[in-house]
N, CA, C and O of each residue as an XYZ file, in Angstrom:
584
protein
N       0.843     -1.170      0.000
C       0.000      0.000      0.000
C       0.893      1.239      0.000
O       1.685      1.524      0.898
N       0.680      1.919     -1.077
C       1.637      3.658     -1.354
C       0.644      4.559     -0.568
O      -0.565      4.600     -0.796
N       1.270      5.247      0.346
C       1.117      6.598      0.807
C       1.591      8.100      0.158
O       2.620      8.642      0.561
N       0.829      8.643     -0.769
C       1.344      9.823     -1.288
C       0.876     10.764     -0.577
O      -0.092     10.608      0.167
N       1.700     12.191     -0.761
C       1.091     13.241      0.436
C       0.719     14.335     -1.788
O       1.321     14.134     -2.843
N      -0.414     15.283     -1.487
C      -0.179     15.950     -2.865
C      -0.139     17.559     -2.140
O      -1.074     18.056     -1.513
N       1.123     18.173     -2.395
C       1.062     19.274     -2.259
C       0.332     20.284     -2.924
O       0.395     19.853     -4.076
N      -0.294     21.293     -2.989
C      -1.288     22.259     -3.700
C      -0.388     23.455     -4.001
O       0.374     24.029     -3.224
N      -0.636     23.720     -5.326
C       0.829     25.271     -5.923
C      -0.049     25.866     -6.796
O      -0.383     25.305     -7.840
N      -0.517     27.112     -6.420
C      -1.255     27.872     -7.520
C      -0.435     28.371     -8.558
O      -0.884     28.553     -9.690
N       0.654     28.585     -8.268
C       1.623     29.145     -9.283
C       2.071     27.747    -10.083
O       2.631     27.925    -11.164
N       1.921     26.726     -9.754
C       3.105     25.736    -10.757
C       2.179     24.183    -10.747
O       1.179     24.326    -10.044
N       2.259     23.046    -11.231
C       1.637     22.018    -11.114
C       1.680     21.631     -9.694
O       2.520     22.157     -8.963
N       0.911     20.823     -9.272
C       0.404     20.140     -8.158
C       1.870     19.205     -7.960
O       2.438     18.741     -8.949
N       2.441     18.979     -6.430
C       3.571     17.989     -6.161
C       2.824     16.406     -5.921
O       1.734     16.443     -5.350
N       3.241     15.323     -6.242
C       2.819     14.336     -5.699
C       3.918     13.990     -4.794
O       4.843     13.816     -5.586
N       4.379     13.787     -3.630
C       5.061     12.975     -3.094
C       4.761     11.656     -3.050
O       3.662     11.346     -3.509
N       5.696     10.498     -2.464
C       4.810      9.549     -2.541
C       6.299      9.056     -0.819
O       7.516      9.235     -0.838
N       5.618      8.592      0.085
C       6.091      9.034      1.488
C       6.900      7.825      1.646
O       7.593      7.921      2.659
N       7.078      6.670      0.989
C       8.152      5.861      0.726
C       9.369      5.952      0.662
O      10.210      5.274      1.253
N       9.597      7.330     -0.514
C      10.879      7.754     -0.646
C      11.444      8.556      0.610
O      12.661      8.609      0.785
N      10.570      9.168      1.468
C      11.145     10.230      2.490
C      11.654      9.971      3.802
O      11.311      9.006      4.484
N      12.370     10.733      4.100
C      13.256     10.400      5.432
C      12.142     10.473      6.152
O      11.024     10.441      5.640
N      12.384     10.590      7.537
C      11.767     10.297      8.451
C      11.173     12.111      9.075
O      10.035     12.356      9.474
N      12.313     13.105      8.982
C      12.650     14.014      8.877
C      11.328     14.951      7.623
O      10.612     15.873      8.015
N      11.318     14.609      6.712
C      10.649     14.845      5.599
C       9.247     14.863      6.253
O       8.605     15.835      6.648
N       8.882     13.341      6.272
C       7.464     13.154      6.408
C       6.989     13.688      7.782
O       5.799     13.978      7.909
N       7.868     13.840      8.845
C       7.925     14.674      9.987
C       7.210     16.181      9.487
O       6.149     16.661      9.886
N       7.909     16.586      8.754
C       7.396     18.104      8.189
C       6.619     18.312      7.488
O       5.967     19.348      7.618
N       6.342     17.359      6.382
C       5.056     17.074      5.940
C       3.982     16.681      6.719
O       3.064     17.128      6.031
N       3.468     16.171      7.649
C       2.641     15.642      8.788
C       2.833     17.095      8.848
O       2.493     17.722      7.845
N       3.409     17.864     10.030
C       3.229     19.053     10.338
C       2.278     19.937      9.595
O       1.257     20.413     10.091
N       2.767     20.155      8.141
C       1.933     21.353      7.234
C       0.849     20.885      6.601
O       0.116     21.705      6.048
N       0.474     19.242      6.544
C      -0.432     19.177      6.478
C      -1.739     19.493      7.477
O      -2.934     19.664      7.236
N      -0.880     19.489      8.822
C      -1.599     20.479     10.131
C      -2.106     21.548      9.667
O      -3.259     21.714      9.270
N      -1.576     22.009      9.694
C      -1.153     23.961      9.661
C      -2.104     24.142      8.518
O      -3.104     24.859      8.486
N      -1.452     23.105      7.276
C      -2.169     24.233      6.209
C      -2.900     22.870      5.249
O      -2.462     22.214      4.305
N      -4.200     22.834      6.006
C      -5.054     21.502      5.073
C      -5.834     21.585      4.092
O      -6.631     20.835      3.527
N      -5.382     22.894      3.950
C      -6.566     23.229      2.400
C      -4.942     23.116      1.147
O      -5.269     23.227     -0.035
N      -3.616     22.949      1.362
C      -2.551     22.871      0.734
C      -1.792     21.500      1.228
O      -0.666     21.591      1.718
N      -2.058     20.978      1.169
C      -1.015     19.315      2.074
C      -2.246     18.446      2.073
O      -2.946     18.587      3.076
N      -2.608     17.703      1.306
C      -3.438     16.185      1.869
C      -2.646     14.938      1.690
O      -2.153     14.767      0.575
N      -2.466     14.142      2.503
C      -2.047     13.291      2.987
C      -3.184     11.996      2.352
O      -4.354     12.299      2.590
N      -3.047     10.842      1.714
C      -3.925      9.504      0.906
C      -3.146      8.460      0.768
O      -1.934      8.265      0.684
N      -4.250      7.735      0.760
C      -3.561      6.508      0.156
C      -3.548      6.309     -1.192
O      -4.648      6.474     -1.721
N      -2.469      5.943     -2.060
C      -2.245      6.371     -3.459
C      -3.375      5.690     -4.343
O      -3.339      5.555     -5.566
N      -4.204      5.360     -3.635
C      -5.240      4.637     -5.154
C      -6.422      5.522     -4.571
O      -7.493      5.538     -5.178
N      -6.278      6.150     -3.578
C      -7.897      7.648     -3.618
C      -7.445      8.685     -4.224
O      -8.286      9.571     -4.378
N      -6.234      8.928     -4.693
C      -5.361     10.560     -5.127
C      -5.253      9.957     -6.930
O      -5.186     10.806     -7.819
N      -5.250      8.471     -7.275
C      -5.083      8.489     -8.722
C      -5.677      8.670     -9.582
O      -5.517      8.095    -10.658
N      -6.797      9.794     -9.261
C      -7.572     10.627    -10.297
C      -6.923     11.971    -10.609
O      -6.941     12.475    -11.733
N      -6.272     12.591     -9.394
C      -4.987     13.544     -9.059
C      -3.981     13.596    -10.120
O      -3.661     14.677    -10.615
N      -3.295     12.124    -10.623
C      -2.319     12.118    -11.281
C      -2.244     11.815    -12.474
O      -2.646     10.697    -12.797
N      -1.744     12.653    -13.419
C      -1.864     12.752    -14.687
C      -0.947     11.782    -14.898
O       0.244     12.017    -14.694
N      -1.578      9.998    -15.537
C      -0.475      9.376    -15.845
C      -0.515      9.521    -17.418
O      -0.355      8.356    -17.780
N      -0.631     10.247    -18.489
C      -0.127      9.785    -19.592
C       0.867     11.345    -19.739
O       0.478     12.507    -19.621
N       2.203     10.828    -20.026
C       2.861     12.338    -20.697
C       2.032     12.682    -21.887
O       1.237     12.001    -22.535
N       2.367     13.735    -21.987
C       1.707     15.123    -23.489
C       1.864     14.488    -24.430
O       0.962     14.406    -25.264
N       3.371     13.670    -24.630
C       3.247     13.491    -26.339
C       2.243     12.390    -26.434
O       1.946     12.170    -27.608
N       1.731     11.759    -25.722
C       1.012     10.667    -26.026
C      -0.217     11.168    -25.736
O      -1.059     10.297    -25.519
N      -0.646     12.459    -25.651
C      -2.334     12.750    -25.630
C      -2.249     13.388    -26.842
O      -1.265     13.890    -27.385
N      -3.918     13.280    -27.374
C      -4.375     13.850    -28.797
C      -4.816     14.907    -28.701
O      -5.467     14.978    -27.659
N      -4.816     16.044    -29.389
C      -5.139     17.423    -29.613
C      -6.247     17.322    -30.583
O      -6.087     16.577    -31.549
N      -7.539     18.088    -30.426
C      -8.550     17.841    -31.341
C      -8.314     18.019    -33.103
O      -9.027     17.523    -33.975
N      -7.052     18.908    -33.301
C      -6.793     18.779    -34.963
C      -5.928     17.529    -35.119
O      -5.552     17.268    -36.261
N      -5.676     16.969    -34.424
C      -4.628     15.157    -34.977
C      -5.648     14.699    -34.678
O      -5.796     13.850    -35.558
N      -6.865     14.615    -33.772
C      -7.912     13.775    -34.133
C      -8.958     13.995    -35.113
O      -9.603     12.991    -35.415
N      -9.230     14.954    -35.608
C      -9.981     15.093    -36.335
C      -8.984     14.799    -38.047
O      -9.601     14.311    -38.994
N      -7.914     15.062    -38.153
C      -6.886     14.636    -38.810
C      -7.004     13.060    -38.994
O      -6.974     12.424    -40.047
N      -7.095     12.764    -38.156
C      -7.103     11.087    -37.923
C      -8.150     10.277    -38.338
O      -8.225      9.140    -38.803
N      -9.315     11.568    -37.916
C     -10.097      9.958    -38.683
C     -11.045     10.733    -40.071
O     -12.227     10.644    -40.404
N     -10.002     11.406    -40.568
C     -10.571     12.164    -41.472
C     -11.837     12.720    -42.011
O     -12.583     12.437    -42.949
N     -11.799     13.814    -40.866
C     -12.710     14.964    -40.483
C     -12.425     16.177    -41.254
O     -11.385     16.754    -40.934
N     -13.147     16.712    -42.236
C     -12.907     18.007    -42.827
C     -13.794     18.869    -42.362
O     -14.889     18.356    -42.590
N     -13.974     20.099    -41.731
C     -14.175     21.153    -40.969
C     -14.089     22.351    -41.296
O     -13.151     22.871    -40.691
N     -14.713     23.189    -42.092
C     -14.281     24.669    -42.231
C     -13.904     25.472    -40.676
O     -14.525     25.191    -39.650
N     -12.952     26.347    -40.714
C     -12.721     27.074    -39.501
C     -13.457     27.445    -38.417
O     -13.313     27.094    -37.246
N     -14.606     28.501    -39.109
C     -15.809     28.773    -38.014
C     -16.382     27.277    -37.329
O     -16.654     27.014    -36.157
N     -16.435     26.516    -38.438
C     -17.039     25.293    -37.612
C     -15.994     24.733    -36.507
O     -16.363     24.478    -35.360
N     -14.635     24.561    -36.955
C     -14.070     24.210    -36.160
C     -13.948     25.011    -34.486
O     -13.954     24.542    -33.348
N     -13.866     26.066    -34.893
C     -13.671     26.907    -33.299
C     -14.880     26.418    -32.831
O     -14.745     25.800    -31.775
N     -16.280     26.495    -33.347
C     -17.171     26.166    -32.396
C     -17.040     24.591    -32.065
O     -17.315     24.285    -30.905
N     -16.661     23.574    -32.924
C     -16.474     22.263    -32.275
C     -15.464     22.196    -31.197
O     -15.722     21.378    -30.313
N     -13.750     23.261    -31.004
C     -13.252     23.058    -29.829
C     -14.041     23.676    -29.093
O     -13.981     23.034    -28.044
N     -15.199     25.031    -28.844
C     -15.962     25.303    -27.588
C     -17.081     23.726    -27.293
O     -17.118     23.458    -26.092
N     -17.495     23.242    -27.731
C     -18.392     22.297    -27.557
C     -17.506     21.160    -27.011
O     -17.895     20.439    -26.093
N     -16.445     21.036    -27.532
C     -15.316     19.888    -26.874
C     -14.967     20.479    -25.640
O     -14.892     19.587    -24.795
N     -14.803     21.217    -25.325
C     -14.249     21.797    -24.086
C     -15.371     22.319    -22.718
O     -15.001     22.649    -21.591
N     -17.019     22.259    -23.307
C     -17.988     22.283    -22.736
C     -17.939     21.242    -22.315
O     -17.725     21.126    -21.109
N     -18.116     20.073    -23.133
C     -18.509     18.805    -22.900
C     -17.445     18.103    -21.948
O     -17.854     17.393    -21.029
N     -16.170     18.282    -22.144
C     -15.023     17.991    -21.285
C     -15.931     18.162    -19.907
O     -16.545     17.271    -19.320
N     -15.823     19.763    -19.514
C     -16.354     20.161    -18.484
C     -17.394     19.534    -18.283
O     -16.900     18.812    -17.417
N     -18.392     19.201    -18.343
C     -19.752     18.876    -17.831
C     -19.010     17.619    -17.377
O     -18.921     17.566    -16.150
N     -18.384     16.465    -18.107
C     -18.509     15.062    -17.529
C     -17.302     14.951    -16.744
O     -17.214     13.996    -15.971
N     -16.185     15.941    -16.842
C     -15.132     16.079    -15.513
C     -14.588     17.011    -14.904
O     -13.432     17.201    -14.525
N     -15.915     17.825    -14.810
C     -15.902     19.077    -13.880
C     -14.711     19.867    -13.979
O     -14.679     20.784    -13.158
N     -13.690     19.779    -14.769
C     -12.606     20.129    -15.136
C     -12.388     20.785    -16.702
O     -13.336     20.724    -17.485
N     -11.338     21.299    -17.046
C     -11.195     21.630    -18.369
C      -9.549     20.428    -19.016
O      -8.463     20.117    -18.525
N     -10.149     20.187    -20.074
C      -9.194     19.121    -20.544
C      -7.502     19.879    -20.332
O      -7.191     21.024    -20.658
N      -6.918     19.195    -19.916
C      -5.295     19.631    -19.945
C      -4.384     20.144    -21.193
O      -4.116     19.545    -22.235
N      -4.046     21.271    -20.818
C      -3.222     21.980    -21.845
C      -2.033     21.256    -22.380
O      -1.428     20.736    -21.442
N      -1.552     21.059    -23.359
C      -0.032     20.572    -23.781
C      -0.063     21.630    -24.846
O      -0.986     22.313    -25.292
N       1.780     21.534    -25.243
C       2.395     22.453    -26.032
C       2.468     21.287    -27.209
O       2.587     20.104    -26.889
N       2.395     21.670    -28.476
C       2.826     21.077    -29.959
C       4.129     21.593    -30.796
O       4.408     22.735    -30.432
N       4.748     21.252    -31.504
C       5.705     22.058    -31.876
C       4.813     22.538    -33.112
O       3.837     21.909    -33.521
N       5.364     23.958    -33.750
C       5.066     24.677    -34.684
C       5.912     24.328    -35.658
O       6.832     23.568    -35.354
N       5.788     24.804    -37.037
C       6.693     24.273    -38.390
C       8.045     24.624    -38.151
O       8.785     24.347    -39.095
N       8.623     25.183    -37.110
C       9.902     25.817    -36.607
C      10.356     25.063    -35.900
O      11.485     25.225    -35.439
N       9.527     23.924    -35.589
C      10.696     23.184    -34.409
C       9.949     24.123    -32.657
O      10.378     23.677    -31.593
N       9.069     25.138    -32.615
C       9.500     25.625    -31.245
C       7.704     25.317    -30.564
O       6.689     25.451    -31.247
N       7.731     24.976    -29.375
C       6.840     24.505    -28.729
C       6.124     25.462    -28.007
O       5.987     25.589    -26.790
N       5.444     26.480    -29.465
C       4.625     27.220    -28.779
C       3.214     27.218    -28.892
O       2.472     28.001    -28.298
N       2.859     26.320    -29.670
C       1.427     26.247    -29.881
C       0.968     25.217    -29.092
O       1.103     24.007    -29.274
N       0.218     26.009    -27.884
C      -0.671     25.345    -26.753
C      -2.090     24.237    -26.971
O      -3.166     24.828    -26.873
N      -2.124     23.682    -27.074
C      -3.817     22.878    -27.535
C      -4.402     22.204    -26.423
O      -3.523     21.734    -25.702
N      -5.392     22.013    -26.073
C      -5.643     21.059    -24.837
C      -5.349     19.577    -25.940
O      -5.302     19.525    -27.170
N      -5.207     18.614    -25.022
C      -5.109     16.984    -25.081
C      -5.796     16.421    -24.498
O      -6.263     16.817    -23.430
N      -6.069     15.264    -25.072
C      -6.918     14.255    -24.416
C      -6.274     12.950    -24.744
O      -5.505     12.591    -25.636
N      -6.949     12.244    -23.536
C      -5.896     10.985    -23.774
C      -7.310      9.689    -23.945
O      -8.390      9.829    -23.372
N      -7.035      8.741    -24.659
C      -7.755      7.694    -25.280
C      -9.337      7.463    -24.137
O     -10.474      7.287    -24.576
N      -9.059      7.514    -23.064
C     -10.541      6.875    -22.869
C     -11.311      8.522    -22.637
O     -12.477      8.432    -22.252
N     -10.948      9.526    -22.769
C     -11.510     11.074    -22.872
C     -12.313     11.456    -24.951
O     -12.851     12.434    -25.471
N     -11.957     10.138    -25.417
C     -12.552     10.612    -27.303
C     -13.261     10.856    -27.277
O     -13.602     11.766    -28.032
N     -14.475     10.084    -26.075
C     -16.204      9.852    -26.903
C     -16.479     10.975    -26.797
O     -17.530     11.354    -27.316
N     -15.407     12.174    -25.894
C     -16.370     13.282    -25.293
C     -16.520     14.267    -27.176
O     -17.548     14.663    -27.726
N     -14.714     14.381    -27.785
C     -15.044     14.733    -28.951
C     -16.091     13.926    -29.840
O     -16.813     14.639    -30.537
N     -16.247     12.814    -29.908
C     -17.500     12.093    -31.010
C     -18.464     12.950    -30.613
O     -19.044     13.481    -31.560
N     -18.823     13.257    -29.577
C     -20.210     13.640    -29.122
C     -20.220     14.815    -29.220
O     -21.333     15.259    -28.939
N     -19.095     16.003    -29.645
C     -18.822     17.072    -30.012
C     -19.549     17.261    -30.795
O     -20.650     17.810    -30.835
N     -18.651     16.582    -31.775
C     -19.137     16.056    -33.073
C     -20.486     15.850    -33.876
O     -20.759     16.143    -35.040
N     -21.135     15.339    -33.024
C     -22.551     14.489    -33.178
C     -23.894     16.271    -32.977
O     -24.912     16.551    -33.611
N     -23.166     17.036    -31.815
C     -23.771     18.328    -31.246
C     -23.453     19.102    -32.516
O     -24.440     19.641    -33.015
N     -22.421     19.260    -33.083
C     -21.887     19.962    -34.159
C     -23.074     19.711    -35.334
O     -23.666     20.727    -35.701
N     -23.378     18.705    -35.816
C     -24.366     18.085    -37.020
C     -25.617     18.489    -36.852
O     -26.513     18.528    -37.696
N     -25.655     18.838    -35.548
C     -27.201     19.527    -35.418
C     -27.464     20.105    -35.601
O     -28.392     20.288    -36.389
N     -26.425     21.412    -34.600
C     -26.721     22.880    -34.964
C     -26.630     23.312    -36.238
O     -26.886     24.511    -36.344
N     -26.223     22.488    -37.735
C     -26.357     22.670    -38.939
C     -24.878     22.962    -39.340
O     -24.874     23.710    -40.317
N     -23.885     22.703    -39.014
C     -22.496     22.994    -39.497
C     -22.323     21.580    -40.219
O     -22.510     20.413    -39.874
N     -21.869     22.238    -41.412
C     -21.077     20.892    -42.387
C     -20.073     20.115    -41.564
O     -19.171     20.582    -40.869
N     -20.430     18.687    -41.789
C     -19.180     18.190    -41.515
C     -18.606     17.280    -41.983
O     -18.847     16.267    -41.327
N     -17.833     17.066    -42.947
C     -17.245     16.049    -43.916
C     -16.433     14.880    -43.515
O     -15.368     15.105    -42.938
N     -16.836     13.528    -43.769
C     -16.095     12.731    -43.222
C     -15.505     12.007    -44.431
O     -16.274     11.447    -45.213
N     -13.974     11.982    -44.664
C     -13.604     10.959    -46.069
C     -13.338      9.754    -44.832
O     -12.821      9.900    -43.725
N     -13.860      8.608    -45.434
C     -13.467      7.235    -45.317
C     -11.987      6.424    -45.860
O     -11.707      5.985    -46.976
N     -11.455      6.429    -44.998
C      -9.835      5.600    -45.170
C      -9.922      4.877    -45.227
O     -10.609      4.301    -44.383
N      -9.200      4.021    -46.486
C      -9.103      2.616    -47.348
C      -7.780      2.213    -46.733
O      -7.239      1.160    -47.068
């Protein structure tokens, strides 16, 4: 059984500790500030906090233009911006959250173009984007891959 403590950082990502690795000293001071300061320090057992932890790295989540890329989705622009607001509604409604930002590289090599990602069991929320998109009357072209 893993004991992680998750520290809270408004300025920077969330810390996971995990209290295995720590001296005695450590978790001493951790116990403490999770005193002091319990709206920043919770203390779990690591399988109630693993909704907490983002296990897939960035390069392996999909950005809604490589998926729609993927399963060959053609989209005029206006339509598209409103399918990422409807993807990013829908995110929200079923995990009270907004899907996680990652960086892409640009035709330069430099990793400035931000996109949210989603990682494989988060798709149906775009299908269903998708499906909301066809209603409100926006074209949406699907070529079929041979």
């Amino acid at each position: 059984m893993e004991v992680v403590a998750t520290i809270l950082n408004e300025t920077r990502p969330n810390d996971i500790e995990y209290l295995e690795t720590m001296t005695k000293a450590q978790i001493i001071r951790l116990l403490k500030q999770s005193l002091l300061l319990p709206h920043e320090v919770t203390i779990a057992l690591a399988n109630d906090v693993s909704e907490m932890v983002e296990k897939t790295e960035a390069r392996d989540l999909i950005t809604l233009s490589e998926w729609l890329d993927k399963n060959g989705y053609h989209i005029e622009d206006s339509a598209k911006y409103r399918l990422a607001n409807l993807v990013a509604q829908g995110y929200k409604e079923k995990y009270q959250k907004l899907p996680r930002k990652i960086a892409r590289q640009d035709s330069r090599g430099k990793y400035l173009k931000k996109s949210y990602g989603y990682d494989t069991d988060e798709l149906p929320v775009l299908k269903e984007a998708i499906e909301r998109l066809k209603t409100l009357g926006f074209p949406v072209v699907r070529t079929v891959k041979t």
